[in-house]
C-alpha positions in Angstrom: -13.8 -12.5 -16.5 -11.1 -14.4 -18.9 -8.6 -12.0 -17.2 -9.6 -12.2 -13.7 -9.5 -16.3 -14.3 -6.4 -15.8 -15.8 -4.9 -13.9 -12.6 -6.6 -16.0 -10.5 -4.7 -19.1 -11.8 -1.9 -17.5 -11.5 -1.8 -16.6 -8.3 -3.7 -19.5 -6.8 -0.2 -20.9 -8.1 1.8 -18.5 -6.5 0.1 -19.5 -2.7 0.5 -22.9 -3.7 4.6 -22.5 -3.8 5.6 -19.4 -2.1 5.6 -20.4 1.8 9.1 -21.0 3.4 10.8 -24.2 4.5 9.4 -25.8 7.4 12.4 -28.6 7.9 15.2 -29.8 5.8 13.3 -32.6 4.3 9.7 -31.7 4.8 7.5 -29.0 4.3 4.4 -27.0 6.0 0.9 -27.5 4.9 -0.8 -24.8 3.6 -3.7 -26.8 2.4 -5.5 -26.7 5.6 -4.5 -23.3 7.4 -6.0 -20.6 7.7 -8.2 -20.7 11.3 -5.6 -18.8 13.0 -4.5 -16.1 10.7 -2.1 -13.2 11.5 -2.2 -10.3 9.0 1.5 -8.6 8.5 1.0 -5.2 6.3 -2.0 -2.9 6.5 -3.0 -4.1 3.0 -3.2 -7.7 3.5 -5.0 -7.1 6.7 -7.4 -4.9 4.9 -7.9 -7.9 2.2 -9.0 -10.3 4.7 -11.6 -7.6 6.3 -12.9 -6.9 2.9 -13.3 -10.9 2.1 -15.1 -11.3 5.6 -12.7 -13.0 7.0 -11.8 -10.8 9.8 -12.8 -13.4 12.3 -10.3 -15.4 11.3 -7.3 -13.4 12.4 -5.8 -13.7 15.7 -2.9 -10.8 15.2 -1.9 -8.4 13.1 1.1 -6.0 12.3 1.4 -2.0 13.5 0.9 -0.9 10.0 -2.4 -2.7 10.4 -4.7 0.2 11.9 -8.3 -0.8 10.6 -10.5 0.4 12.8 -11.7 -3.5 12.3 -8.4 -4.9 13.6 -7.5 -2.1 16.2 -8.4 -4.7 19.4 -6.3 -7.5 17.6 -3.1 -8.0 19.2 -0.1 -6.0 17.8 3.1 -8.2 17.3 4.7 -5.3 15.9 6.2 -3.5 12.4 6.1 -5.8 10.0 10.1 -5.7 9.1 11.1 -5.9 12.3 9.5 -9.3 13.6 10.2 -11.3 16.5 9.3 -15.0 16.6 8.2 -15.2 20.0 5.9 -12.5 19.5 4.4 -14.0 16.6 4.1 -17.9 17.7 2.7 -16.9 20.8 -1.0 -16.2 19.1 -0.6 -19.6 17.9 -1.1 -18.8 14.3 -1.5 -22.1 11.7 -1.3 -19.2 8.9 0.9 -15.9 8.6 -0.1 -14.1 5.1 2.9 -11.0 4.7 3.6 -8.4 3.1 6.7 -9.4 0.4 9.2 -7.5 2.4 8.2 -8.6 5.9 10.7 -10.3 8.0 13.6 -10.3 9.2 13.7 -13.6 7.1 15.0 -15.5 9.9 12.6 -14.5 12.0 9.7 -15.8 9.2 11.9 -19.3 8.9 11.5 -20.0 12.4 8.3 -19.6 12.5 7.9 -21.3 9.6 9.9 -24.1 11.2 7.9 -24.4 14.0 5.0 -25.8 11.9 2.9 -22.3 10.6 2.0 -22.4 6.6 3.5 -18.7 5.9 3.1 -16.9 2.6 4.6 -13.9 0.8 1.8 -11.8 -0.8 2.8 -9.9 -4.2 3.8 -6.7 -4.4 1.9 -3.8 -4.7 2.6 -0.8 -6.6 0.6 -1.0 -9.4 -3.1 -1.4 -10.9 -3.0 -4.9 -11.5 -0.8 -5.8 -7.7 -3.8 -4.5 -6.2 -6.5 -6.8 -7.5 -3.6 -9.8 -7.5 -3.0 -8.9 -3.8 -6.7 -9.7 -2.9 -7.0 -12.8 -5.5 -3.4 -14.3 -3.5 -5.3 -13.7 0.3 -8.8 -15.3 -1.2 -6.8 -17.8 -2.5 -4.9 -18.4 1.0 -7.8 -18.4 2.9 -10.2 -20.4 0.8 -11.9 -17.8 -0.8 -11.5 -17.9 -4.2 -15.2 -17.0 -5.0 -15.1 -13.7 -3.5 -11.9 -12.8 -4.3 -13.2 -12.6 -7.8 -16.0 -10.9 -7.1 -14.2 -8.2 -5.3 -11.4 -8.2 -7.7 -13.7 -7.4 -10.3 -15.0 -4.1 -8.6 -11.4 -3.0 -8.2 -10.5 -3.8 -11.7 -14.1 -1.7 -12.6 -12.8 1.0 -10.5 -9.4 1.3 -12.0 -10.9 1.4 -15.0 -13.2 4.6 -14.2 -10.3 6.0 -12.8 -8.3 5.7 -16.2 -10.9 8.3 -17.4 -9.9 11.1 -15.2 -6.9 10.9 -16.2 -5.9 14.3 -18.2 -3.8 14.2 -21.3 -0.5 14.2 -20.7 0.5 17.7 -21.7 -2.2 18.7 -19.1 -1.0 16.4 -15.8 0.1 18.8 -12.9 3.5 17.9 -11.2 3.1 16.2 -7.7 5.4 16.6 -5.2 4.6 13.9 -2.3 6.3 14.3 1.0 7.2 11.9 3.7 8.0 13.9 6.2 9.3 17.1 7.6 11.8 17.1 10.5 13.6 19.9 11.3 12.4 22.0 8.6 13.7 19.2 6.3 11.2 17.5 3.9 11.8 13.9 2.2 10.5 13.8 -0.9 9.2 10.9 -2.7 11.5 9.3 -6.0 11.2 7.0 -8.2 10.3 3.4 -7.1 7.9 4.3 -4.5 4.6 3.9 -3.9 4.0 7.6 -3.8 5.7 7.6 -7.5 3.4 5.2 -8.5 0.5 6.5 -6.7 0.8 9.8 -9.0 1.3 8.4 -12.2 -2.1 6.5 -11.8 -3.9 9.9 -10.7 -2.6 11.5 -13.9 0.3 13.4 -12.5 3.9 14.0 -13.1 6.5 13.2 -10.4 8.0 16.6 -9.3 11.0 14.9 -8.4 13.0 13.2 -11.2 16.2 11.4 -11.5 15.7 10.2 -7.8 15.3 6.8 -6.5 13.5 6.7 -2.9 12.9 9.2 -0.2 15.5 11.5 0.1 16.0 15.0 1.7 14.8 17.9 -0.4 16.7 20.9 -0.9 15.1 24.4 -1.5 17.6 24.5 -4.9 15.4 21.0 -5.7 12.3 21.9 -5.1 12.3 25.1 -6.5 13.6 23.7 -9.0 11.2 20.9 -9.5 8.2 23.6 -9.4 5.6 21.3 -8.4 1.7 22.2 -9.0 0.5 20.7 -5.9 1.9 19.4 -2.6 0.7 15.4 -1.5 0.9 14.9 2.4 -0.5 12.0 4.6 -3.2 13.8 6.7 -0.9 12.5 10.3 2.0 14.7 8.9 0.6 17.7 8.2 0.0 18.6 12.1 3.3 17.1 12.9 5.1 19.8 10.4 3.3 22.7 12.2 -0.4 22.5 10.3 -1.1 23.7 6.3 0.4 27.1 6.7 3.7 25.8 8.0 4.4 23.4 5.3 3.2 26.5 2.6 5.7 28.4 4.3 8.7 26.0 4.1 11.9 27.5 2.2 11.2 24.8 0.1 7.8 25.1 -1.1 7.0 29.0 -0.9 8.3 29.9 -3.9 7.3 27.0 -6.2 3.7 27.1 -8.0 2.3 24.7 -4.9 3.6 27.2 -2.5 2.2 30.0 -4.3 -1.6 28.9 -5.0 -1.6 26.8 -1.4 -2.1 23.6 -3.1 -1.4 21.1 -0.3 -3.6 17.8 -0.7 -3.5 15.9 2.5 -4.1 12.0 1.9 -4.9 9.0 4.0 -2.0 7.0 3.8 -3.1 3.5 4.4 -6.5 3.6 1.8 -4.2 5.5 -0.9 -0.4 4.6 -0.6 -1.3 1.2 0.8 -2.5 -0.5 -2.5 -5.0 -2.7 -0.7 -9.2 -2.7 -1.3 -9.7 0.5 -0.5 -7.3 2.4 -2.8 -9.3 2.5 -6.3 -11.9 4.2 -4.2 -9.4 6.4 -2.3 -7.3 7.1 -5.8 -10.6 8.0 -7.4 -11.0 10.7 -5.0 -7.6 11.5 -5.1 -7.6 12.5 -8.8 -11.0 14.4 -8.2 -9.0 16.4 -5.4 -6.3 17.7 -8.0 -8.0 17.5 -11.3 -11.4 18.9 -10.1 -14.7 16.9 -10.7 -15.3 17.0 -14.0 -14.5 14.4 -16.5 -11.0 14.6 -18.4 -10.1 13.6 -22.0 -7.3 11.8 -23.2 
């Protein structure tokens, strides 16, 4: 609990700094928003269902598909914001993802009088509890926040014990997409990247940064243990069989022992409340049930 009040502290902090500019010489208040909230990023908007505070929201992003938030009204992707859109649900709170925007678009609506704050970044462990404590802390709800923070933090930890030793994690190749009979491959500094190291995996592809196009010299190169797929792609890239059968996977070790692992892509690569649960899973998927050593 010294850790969770720690973070909690911390990023009660954060909230209290991190909205934009409202006007030159003044400021928004934050203090009392929060009864007209709209939700941009899938994990923020899963935050505020899982403090109870779904009633609260007025809007939400496309990325936001919760069953909970489906009838909310859509004001679009996240990144690519209009103002209009947005003011016209009459927000007096906007709670984002750190890359939403376009910024101008968030200063405007910041100008015209709504308290709007930058969540922190997921990616890791820790972002995912901080993520939660930042929208409890937003909304009031610094109680719970804790509370469910500390079930995530629980979960991480059980997950930490799946984890095989390290001259035992498979190699993971995640990919985006597949267009043309092209896949993009996950790099470094993604949330797929990240999402396999805390699984107990290896990145198949190295020396990478990003999504990028995957070759068939790369892949086979890479010789990846196991294929990782959003469940939505798979059918898009011509069903299980048809991704097996790429150039660029039938003749690495995936390709061979049809190890394609089709994930939900909001619960795992979302870093919101419902990845531990989903990452938990995950890991049981490729390492099998039973417990692993370190």
């Amino acid at each position: 609990m010294i850790r969770l009040s720690a973070i909690l502290l911390a990023v009660w902090a954060y909230t209290q700094t991190a909205f934009l500019p409202a006007l030159a010489d003044d400021t928004v208040n934050c203090q009392s928003a929060g009864r007209r909230v709209v939700a941009l990023g899938g994990a923020v908007t899963e935050s505020i269902l899982a403090l109870g505070a779904g009633n609260r929201m007025v809007g939400r992003d496309t990325t936001s598909t919760h069953p909970d938030a489906a009838g909310l009204p859509d004001v679009g992707y996240y990144r690519r914001l209009a103002s209009e859109g947005v003011l016209s649900l009459k927000p007096d709170l906007i709670l984002a993802e750190p890359d939403a925007g376009p910024d101008v678009v968030l200063e405007q609506v910041s100008a015209a009088g709504v308290c709007v704050i930058r969540m922190p970044r997921g990616g890791s462990a820790d972002a995912i509890a901080q993520r939660l404590l930042a929208v409890a802390s937003a909304l009031g709800l610094g109680d719970s926040g804790a509370g469910l923070a500390a079930g995530i933090k629980a979960d991480m930890t059980a997950l930490s014990q799946m984890i095989p030793p390290e001259t035992d994690r498979p190699k993971i190749l995640f990919l985006l997409s597949v267009s043309g009979g092209t896949p993009v491959a996950a790099g470094d500094d993604t949330d797929a990247a990240a999402v396999i190291d805390l699984i107990g995996g290896k990145n198949a592809i190295e020396n990478v940064t990003g999504y990028k196009p995957l070759s068939t010299e790369a892949a086979i190169a890479a010789r990846p243990d196991v294929i990782l797929m959003m469940d939505h792609v798979i059918p898009q890239a011509g069903g299980p069989q048809a991704v097996l059968a790429l150039p660029q996977i039938a003749l690495t070790p995936a390709g061979a022992n049809g190890r394609l692992v089709a994930i939900d892509g909001l619960s795992t690569l979302g870093f919101g409340p419902r990845t531990p649960a989903a990452l938990k899973q995950l890991a049981r998927d490729i390492h099998g049930s039973g417990k692993k050593g370190r």
